[in-house]
BAZA-255607 format. One line per 2 residues: number of its first residue (from 0); their letters; for each residue x, y, z of N, C-alpha, C. Coordinates in steps of 0.001 Angstrom, whole numbers. Last residue first. Layout:
NUM> A> X Y Z X Y Z X Y Z; ...
This chain:
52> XX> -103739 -94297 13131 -104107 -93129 13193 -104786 -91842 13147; -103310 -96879 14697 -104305 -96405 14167 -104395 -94806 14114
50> XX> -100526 -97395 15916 -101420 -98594 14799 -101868 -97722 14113; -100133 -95173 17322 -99078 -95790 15891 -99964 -96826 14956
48> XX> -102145 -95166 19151 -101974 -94188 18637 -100895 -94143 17018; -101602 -97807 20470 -102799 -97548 19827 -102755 -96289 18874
46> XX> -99426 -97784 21871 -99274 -97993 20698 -100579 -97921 20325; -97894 -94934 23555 -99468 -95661 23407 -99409 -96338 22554
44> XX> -95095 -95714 25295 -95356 -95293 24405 -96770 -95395 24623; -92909 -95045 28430 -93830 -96095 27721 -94485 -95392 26343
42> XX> -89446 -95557 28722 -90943 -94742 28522 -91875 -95644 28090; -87925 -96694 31997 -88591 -97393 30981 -89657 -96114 30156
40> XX> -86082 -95447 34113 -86962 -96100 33935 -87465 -95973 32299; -83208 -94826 36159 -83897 -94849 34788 -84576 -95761 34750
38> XX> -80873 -93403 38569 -82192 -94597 38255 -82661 -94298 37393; -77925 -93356 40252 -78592 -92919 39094 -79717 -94344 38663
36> XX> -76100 -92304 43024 -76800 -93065 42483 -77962 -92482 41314; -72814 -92035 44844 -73690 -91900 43420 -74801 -92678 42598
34> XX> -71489 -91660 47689 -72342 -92267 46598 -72866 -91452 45621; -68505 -91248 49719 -69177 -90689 48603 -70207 -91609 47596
32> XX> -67690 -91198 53371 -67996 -92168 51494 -69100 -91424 50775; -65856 -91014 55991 -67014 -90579 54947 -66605 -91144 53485
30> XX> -64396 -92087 57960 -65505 -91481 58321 -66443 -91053 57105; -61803 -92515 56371 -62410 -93724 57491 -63659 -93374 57895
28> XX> -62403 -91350 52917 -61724 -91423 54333 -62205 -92065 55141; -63302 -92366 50517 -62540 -91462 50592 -61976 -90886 52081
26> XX> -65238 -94592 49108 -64688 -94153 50770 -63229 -93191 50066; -67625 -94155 47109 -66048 -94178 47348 -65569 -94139 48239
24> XX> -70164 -95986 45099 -69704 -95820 46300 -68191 -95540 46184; -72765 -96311 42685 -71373 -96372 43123 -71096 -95511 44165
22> XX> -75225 -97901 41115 -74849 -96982 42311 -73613 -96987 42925; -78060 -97850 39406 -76787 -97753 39430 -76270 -97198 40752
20> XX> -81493 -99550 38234 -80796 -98428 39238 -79031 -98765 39391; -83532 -99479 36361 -82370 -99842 36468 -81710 -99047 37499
18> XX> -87460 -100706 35275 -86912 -99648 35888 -85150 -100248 36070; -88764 -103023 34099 -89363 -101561 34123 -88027 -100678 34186
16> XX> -87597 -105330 35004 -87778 -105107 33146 -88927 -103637 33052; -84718 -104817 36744 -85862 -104803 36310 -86464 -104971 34770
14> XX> -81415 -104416 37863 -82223 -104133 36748 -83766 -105177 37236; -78988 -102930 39558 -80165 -103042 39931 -81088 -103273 39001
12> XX> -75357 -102561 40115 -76176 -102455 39339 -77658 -103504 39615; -72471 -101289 41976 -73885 -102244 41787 -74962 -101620 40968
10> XX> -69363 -100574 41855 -70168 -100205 41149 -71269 -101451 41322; -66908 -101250 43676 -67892 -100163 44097 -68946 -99546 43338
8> XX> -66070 -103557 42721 -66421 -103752 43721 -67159 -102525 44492; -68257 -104233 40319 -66747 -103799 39971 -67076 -103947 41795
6> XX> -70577 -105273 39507 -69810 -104783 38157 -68323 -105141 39255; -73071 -107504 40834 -71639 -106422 41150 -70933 -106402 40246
4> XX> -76741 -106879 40953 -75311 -107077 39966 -74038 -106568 40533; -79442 -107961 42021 -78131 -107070 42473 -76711 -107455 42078
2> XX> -82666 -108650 40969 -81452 -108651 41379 -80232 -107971 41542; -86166 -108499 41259 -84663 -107718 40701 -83486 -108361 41060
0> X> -89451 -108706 40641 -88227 -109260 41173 -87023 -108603 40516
């Protein structure tokens, strides 16, 4: 499950407890809008490999 954060009125934010997605929007004229979207996810580590070496 995720929900849909509004920062600002052209910045939404998308979090997870894996993955975050960002995404801003510009209308810059009556016919075209500029997005930007940026997604990051989570590394995962092995911790078996830190316990036991």
């Amino acid at each position: 499950m995720f929900d849909i954060n509004v920062v600002f009125p052209t910045f939404f934010v998308d979090l997870t407890y894996v993955w975050m997605l960002t995404y801003n929007f510009w209308p810059v004229s009556v016919d075209k809008t500029i997005y930007e979207i940026s997604w990051c996810r989570h590394q995962y580590r092995v911790v078996d490999n830190l316990v036991n070496p």
